[in-house]
Residue frames relative to the residue before (quaternion, step in Angstrom):
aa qw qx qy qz dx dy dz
X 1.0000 0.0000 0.0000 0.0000 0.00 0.00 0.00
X 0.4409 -0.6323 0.5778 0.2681 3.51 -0.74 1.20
X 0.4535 -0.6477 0.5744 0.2120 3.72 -1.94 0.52
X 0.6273 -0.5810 0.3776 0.3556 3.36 -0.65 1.16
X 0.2107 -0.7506 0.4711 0.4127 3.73 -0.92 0.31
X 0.7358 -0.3896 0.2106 0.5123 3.52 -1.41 -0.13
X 0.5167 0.5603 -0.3673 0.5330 4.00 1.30 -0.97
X 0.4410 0.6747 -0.4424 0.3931 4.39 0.71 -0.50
X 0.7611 0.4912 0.0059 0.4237 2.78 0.47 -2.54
X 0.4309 0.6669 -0.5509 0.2569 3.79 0.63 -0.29
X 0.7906 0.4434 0.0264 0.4214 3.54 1.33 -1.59
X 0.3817 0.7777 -0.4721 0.1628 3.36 0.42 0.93
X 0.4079 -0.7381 0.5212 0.1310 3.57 0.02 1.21
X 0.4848 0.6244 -0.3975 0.4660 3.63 0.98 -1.15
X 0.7127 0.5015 -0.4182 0.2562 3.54 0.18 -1.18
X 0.6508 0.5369 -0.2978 0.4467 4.00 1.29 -0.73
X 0.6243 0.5354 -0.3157 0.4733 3.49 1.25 -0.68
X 0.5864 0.6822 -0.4036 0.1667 3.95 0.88 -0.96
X 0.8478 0.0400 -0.0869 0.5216 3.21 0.85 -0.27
X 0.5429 -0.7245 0.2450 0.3468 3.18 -1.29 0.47
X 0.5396 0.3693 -0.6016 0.4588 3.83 0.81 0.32
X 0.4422 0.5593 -0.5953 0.3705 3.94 0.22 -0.10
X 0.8297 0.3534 -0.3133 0.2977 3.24 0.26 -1.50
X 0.6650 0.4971 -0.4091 0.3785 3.85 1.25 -0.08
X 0.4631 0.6866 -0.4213 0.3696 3.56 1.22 0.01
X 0.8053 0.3338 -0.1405 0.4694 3.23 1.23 -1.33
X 0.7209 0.5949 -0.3190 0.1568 3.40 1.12 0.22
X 0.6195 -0.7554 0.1446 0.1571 2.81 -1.02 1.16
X 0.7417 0.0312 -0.2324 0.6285 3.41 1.10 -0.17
X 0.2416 -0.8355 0.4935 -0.0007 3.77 -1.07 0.70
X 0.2494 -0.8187 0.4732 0.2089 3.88 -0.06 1.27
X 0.2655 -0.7071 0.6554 0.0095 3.00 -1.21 0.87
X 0.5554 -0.5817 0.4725 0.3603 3.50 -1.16 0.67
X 0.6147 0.6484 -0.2715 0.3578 3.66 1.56 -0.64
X 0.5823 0.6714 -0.2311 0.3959 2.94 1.67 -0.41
X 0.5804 0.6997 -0.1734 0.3788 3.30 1.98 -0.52
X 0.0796 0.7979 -0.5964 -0.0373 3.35 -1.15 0.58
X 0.3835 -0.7863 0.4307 0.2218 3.83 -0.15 1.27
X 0.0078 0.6044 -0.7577 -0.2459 4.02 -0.41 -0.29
X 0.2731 -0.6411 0.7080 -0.1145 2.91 -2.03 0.78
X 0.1663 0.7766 -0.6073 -0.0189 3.40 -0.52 0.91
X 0.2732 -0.7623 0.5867 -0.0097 3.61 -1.44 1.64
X 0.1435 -0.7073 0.6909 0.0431 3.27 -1.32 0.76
X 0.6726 -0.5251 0.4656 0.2348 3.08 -1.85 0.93
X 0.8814 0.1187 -0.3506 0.2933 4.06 -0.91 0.84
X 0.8480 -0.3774 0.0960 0.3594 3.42 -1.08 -0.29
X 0.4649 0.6680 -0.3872 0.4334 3.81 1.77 -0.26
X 0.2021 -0.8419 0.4367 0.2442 3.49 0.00 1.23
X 0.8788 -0.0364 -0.2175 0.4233 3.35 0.78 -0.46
X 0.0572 -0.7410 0.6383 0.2007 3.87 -0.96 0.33
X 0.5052 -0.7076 0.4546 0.1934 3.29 -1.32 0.84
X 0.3867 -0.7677 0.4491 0.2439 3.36 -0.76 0.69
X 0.5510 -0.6595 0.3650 0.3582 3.87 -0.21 0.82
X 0.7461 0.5462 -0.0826 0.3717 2.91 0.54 -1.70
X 0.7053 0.3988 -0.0055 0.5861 3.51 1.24 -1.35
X 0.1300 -0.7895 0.5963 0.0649 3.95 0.62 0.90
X 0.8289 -0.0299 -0.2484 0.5004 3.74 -1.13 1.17
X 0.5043 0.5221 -0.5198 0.4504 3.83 1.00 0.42
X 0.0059 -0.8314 0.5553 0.0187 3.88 -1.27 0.99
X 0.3951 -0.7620 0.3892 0.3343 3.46 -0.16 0.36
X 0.4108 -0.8251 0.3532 0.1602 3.69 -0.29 1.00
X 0.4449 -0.6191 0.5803 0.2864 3.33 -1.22 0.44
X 0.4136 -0.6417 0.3962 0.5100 3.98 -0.54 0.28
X 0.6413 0.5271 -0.4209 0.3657 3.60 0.89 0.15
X 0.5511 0.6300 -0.3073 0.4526 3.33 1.64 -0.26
X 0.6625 0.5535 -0.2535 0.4364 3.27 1.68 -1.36
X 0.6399 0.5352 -0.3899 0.3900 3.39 0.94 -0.87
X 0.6309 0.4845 -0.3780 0.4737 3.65 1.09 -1.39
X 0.6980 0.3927 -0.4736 0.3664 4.44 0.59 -0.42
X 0.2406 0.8153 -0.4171 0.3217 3.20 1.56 -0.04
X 0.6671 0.5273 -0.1079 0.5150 2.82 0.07 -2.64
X 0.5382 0.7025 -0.2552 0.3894 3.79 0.40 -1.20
X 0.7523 0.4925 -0.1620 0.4065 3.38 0.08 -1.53
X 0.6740 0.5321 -0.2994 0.4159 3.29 1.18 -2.02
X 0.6308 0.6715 -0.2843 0.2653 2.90 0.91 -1.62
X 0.7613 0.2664 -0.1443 0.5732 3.85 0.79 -1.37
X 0.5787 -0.7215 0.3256 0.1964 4.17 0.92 0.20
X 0.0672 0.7398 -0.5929 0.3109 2.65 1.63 1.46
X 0.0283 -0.8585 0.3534 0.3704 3.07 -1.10 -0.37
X 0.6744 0.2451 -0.2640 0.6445 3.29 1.95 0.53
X 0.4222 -0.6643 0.6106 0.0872 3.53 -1.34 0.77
X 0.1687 -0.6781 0.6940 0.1737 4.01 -0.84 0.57
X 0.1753 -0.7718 0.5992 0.1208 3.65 -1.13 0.38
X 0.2324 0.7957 -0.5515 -0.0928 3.54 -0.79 0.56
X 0.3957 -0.7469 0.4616 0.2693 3.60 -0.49 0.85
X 0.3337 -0.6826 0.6232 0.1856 3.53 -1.93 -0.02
X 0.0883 -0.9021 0.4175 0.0643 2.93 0.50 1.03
X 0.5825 -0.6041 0.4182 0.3477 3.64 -0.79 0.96
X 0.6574 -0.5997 0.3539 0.2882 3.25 -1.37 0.93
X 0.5832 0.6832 -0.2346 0.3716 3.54 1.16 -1.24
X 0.7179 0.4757 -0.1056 0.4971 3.20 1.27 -1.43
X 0.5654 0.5116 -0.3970 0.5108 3.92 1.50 0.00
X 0.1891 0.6327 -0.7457 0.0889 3.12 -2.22 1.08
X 0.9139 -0.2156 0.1609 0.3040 2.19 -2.14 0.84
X 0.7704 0.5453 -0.0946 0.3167 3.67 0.93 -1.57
X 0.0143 -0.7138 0.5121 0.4775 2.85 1.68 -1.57
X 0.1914 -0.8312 0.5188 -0.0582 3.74 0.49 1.08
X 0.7346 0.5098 -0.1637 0.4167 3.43 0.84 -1.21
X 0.5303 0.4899 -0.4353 0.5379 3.82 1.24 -0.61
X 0.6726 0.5002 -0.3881 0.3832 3.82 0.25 -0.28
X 0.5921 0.4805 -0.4209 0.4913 4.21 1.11 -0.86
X 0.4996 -0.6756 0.5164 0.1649 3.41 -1.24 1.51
X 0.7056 0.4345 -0.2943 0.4760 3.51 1.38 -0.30
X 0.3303 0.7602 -0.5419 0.1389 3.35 1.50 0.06
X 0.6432 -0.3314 0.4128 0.5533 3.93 -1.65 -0.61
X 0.5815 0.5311 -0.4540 0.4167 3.45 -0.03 -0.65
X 0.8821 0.1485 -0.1730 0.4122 3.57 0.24 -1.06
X 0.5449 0.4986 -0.4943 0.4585 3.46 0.94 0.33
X 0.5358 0.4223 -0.4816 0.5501 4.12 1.35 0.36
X 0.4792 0.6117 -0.5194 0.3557 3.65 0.52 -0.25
X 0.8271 0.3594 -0.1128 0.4171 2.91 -0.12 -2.01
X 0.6419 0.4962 -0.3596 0.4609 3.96 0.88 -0.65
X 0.6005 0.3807 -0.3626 0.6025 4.23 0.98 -1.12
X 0.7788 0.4737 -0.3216 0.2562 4.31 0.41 -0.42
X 0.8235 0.3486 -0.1807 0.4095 2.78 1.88 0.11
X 0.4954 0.4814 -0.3873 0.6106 2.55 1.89 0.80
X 0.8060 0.2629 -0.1176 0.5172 3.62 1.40 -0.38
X 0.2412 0.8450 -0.4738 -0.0578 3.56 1.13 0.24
X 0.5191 0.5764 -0.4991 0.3863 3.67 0.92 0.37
X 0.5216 0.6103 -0.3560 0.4783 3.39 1.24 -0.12
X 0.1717 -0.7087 0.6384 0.2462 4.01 -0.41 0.99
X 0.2179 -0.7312 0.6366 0.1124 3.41 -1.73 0.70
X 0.2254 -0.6698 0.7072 0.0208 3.60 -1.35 1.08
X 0.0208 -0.8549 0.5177 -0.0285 2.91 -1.29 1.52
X 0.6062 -0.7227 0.2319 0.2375 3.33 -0.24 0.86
X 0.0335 0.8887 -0.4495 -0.0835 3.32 0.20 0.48
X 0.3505 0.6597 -0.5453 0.3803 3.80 -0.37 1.39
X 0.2185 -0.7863 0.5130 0.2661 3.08 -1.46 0.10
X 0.1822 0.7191 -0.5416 0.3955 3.86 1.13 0.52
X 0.7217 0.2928 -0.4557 0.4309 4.31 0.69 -0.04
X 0.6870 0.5532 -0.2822 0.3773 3.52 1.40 -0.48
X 0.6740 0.5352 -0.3658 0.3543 3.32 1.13 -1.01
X 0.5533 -0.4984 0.5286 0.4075 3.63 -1.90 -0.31
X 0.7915 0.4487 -0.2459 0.3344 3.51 1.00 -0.43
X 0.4016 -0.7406 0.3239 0.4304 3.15 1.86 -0.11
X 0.3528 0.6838 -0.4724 0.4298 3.88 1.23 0.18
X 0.4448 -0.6461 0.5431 0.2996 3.86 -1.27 1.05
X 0.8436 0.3939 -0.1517 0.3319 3.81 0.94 -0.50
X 0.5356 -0.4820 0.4155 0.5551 3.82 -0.31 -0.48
X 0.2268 -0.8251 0.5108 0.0827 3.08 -0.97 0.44
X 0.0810 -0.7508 0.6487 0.0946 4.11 -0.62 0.67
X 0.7752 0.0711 0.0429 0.6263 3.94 -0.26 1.01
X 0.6812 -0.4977 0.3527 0.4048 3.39 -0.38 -1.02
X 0.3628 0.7341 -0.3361 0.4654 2.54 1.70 0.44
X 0.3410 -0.6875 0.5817 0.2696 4.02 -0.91 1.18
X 0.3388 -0.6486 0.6542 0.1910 4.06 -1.00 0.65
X 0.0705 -0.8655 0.4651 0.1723 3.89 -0.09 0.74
X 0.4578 0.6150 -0.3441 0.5421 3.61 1.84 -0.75
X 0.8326 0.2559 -0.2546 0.4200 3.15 -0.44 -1.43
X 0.6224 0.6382 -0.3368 0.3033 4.00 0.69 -0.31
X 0.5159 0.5730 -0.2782 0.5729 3.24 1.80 -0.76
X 0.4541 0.8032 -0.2373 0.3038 3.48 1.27 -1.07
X 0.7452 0.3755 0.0970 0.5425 2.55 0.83 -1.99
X 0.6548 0.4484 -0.3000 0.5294 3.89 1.16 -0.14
X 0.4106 0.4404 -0.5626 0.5665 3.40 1.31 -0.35
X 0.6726 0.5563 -0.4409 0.2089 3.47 -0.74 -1.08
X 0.7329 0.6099 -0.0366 0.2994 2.91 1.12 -1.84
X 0.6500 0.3774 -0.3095 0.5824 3.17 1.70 -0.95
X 0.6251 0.6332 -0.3277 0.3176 3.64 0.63 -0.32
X 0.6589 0.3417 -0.3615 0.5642 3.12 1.33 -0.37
X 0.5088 0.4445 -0.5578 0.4821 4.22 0.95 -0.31
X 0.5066 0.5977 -0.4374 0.4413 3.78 0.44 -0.78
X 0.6781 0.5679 -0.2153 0.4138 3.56 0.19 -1.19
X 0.8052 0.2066 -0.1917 0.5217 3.55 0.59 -1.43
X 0.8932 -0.2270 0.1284 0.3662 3.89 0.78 0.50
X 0.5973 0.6599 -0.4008 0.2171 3.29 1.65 -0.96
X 0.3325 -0.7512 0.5264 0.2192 3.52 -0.93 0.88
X 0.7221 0.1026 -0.1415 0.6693 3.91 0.94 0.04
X 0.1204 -0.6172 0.7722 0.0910 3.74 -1.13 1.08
X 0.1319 -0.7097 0.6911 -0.0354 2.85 -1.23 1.67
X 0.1049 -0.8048 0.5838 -0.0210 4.01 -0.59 1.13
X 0.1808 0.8653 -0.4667 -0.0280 3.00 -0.49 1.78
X 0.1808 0.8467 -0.4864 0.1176 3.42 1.25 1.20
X 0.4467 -0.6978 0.4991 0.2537 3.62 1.10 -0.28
X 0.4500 0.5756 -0.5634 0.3857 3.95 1.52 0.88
X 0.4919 -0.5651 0.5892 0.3025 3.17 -1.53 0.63
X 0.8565 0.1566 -0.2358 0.4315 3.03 -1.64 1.52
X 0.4383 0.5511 -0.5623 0.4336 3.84 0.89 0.57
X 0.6535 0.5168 -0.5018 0.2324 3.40 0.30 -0.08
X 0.6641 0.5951 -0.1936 0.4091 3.17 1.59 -1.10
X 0.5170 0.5352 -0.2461 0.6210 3.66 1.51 -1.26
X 0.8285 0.0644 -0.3629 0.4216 4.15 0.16 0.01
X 0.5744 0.4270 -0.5592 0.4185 3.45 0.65 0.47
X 0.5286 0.4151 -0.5460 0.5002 3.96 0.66 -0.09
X 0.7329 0.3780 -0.4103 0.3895 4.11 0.22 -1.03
X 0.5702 0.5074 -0.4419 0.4713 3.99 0.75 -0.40
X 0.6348 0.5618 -0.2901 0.4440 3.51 0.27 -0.75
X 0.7305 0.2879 -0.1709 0.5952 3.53 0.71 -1.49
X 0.7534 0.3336 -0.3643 0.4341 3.59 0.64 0.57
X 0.2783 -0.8341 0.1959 0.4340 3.59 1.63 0.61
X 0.2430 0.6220 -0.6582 0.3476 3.47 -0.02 1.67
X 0.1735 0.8379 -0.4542 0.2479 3.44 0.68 1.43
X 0.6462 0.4283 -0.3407 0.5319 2.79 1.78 -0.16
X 0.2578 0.7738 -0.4476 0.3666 3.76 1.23 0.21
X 0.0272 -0.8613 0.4843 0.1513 3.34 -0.80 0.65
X 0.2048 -0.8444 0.4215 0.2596 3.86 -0.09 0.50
X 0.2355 -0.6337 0.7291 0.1069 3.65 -1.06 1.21
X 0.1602 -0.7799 0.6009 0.0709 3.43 -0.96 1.23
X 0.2394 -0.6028 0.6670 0.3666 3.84 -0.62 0.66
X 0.0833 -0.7790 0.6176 0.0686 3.64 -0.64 1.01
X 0.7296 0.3122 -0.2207 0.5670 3.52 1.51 -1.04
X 0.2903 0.7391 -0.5856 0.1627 3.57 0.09 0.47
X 0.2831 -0.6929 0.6547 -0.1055 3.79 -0.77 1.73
X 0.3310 -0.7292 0.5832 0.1360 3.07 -0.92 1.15
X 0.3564 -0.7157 0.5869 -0.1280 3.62 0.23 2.42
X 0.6779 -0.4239 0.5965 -0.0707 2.37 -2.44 1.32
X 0.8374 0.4345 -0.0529 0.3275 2.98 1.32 -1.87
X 0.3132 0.8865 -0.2400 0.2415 3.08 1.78 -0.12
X 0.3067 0.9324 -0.1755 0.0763 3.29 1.43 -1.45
X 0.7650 0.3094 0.0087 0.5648 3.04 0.54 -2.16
X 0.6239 0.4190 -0.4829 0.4495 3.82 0.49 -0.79
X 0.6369 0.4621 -0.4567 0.4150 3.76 0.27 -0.70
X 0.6230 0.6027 -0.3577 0.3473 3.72 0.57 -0.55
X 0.4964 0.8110 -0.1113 0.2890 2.78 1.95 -1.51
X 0.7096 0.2700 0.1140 0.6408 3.09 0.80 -2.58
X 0.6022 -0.6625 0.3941 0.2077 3.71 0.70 0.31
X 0.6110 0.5977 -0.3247 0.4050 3.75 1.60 0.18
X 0.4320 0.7271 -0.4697 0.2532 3.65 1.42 0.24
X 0.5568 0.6274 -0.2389 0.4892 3.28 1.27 -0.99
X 0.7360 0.3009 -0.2057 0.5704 3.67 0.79 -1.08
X 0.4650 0.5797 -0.5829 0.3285 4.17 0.12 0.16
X 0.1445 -0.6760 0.7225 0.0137 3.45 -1.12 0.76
X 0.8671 -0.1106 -0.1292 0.4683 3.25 -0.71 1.22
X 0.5441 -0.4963 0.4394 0.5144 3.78 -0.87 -0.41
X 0.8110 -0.2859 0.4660 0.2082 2.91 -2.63 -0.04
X 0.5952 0.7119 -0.3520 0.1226 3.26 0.51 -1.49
X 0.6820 0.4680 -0.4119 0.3823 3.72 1.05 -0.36
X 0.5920 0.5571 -0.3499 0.4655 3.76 1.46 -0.34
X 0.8801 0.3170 -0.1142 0.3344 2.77 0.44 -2.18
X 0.7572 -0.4363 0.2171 0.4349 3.66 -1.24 0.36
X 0.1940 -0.6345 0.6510 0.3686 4.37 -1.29 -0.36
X 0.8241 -0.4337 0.3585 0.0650 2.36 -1.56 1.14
X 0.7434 0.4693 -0.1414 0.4551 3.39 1.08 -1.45
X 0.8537 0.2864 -0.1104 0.4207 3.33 1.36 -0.41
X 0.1505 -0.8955 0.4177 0.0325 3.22 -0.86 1.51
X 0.2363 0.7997 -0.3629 0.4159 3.48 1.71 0.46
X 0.5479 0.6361 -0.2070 0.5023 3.27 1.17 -2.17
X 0.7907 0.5469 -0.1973 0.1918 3.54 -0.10 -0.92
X 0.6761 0.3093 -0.1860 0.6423 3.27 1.63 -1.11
X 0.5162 0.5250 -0.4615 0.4950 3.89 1.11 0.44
X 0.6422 0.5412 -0.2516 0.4810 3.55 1.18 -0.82
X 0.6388 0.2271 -0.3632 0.6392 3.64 1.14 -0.54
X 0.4819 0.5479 -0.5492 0.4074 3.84 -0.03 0.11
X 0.6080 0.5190 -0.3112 0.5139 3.55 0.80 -1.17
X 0.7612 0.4892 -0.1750 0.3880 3.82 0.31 -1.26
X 0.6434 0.4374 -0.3816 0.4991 3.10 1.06 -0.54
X 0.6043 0.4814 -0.4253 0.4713 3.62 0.59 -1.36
X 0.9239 0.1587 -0.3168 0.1444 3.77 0.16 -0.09
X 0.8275 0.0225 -0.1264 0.5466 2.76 1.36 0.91
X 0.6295 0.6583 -0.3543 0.2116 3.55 0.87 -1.93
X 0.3532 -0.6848 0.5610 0.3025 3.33 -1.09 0.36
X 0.7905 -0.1357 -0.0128 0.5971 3.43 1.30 -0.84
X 0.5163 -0.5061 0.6462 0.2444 3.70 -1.71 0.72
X 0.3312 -0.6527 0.6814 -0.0009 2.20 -2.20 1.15
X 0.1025 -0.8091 0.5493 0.1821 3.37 -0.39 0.10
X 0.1470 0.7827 -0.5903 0.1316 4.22 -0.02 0.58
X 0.4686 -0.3788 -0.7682 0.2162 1.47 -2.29 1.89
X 0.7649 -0.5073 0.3832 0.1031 2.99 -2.41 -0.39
X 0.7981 0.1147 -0.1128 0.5806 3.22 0.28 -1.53
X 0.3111 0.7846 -0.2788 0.4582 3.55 1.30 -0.49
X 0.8727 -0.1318 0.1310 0.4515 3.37 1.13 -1.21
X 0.2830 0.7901 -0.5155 0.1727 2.61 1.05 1.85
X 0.5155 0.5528 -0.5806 0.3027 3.77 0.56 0.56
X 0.6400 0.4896 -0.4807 0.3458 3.46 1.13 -0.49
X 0.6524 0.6225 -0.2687 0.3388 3.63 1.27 -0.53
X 0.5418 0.4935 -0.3407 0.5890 3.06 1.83 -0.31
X 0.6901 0.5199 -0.3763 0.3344 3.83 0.91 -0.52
X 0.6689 0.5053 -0.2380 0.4904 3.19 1.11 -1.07
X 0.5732 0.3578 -0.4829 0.5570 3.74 0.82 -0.23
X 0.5469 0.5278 -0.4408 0.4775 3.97 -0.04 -1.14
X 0.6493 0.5509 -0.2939 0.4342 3.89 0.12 -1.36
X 0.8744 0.2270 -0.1522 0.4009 3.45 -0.54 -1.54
X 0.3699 -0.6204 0.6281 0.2895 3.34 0.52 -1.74
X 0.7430 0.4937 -0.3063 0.3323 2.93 0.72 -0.71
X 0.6572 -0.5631 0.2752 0.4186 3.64 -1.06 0.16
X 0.2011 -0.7506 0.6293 0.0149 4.06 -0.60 1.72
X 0.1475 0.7209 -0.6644 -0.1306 2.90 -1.61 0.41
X 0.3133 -0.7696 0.5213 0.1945 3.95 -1.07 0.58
X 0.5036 -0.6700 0.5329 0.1162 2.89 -1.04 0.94
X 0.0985 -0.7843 0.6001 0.1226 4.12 -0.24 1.03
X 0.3988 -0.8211 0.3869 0.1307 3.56 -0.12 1.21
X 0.7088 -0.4618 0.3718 0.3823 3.22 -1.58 0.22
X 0.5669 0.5316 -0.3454 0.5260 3.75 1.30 -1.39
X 0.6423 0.4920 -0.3658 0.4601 4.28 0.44 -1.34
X 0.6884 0.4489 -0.3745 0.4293 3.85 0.42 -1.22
X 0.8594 0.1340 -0.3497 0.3481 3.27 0.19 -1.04
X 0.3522 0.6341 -0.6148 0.3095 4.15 0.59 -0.17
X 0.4159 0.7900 -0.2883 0.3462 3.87 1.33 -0.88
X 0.9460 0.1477 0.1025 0.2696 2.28 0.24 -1.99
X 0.2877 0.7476 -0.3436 0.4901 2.69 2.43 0.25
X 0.6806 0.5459 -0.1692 0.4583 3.33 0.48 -1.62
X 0.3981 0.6226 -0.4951 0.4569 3.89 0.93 -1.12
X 0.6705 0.7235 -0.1617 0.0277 2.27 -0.08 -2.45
X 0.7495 0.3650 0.1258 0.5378 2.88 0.57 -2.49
X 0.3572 -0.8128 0.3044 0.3451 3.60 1.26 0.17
X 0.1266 0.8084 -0.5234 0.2377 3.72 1.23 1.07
X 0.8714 0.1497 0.0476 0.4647 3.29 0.70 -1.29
X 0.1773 -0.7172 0.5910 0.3240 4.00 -0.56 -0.10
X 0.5377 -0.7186 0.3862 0.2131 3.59 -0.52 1.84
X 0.3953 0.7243 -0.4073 0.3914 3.75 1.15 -0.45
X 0.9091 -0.0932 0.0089 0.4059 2.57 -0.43 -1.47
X 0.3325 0.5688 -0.5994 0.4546 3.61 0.81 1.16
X 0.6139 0.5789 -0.2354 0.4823 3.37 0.85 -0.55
X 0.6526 0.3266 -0.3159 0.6063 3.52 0.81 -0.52
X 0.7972 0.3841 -0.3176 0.3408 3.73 0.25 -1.01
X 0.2955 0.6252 -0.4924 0.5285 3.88 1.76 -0.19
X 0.7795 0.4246 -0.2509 0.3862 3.70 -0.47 -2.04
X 0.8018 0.3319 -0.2798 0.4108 3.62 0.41 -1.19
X 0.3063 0.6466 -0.4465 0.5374 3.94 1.38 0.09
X 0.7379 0.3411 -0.2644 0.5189 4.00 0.23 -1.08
X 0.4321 0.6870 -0.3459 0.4709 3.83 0.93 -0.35
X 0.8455 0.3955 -0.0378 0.3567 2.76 0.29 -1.64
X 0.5438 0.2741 -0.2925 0.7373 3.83 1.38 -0.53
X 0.8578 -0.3692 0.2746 0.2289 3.62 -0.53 0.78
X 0.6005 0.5674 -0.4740 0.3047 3.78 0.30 0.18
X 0.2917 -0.7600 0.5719 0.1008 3.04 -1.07 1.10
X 0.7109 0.1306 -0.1341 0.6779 4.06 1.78 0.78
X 0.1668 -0.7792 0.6035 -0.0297 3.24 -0.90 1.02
X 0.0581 -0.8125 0.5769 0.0607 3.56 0.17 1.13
X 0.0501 0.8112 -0.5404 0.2179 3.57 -0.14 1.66
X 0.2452 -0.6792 0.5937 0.3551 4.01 -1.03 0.47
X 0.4364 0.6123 -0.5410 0.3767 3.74 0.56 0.48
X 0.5698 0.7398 -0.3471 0.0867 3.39 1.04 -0.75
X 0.5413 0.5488 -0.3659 0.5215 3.73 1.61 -0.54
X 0.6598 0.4658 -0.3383 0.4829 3.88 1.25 -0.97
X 0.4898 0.6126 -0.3489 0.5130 3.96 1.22 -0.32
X 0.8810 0.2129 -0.2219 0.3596 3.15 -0.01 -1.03
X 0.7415 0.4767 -0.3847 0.2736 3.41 0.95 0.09
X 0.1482 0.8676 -0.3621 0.3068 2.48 2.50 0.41
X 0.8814 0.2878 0.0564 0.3702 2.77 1.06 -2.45
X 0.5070 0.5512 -0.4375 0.4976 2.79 1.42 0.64
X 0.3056 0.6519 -0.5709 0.3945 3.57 1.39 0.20
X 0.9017 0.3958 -0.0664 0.1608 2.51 -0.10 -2.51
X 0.5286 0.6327 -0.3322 0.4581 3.36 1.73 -0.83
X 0.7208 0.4338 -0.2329 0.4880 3.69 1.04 -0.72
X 0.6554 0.5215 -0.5000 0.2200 3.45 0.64 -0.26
């Protein structure tokens, strides 16, 4: 093998990589505990925590448990929490009746994690797939989704999470025009400061699985998503869908599943500008932790290079149940 000449050597990229404070001077995108956003998922009595099968070190909380991961969060510099609730079979119909009682679970974790933690932003969900009997985000006529009269029912729905504290209504049923119908009803009810995260990219996913297991509506889903939620095959759909959200209102896009879909997250941020976050699913968390598991991978630092991957196509939040294992990641490293 011949020796490189001297005109070769001009270019040697190696030289930024050689060590390891070089390699933090020059890099380009850097996680931050700020970048975080915890979901949480709460159940109704006094067992604070029960583990989810499906979701290995994920547990479903009493609201006294939620308030105490609250306290948690501040503690490692999260700086917002999503909440989604499991609501008790008894309390499901046809309607999703229950997302509308101001005392429901959902809002009795609001007001309990906001007043013991009000530095702690909350994200509330805004669907009905935890209330119904059929596990569907909308009303339903036949099998048919109702998209009018469902928004209907989500106006209502943010107004009362609004009510118990929620600092960002986040709607991820995937009807046309809910974004606009609860930022005109927040507004005309003075929750102008409310902010709405729209699931704008949301793809009816493979990866879904475990969160249904989660809130307790896999069992009850009759047929699939596919008439609401986004295909798969298309990635065009997506920046027309946040175009649509913005003109009526959102403050920021979502972009769900995750790694699955990080060119559409890199388009739709590139596209709007506006502030995106992606949602690292229940299917991404546990495939994770499957692999861990089976000793394929060492969760560390898949974990770090998964989170900093979404960084890197454009998100400016990563709603992720690693996020307590993240940030004390970086609180390791920031302290050593």
């Amino acid at each position: 093998m011949t020796n490189p000449s001297p005109l070769d050597l001009i270019h040697r990229p190696r030289r930024t990589r050689r060590t390891e404070w070089m390699r933090r001077l020059v890099r380009e995108n850097v996680l931050t505990t700020n970048d975080l956003i915890w979901p949480i998922f709460v159940q109704e009595g006094d067992v604070a925590r029960e583990p989810i099968a499906t979701m290995p070190g994920v547990d479903r909380l009493s609201i006294a448990a939620a308030v105490e991961a609250a306290r948690e969060a501040a503690a490692l510099g999260i700086p917002a929490m999503a909440i989604f609730p499991n609501t008790p079979p008894n309390l499901r119909d046809e309607r999703g009746s229950e997302a509308l009682n101001p005392d429901n679970l959902m809002c009795r974790a609001l007001r309990a994690i906001k007043a013991a933690v009000p530095e702690i932003g909350l994200v509330a969900d805004v669907a009905l797939d935890p209330y119904t009997s059929h596990g569907h985000d909308g009303l339903m006529d036949g099998d048919v989704i109702l998209n009018d009269e469902t928004v209907a029912v989500l106006v209502s729905q943010a107004l009362v999470q609004a009510r118990a504290g929620a600092d960002i209504i986040a709607p991820s049923d995937m009807m046309d025009g809910r974004v606009g119908a609860i930022r005109a009803a927040l507004d005309a009810e003075g929750f102008a400061d409310v902010s709405i995260m729209s699931y704008s990219a949301k793809y009816a996913s493979a990866y879904y699985g475990p969160f249904r297991d989660a809130v307790g509506s896999a069992a009850k889903l009759s047929g699939d998503k596919k008439t609401y939620q986004m295909d798969f095959s298309n990635a065009s759909e997506a920046l027309h869908e946040a175009e649509l959200d913005l003109a009526e209102g959102a403050d920021m896009l979502m972009v769900k599943p995750g790694l699955p879909y990080l060119d559409i997250l890199h388009r739709v941020k590139a596209h709007t500008g506006a502030p995106t976050f992606v949602y690292q699913v229940s299917g991404e968390y546990a495939m994770l932790q499957a692999a861990a598991s089976a000793g394929m991978i060492d969760l560390e630092k898949a974990m770090v290079e998964t989170l900093t991957a979404f960084k890197r196509a454009g998100a400016d939040g990563i709603l992720t149940y690693f996020a307590p294992a993240m940030a004390r990641y970086l609180n390791k490293i920031k302290n050593a």
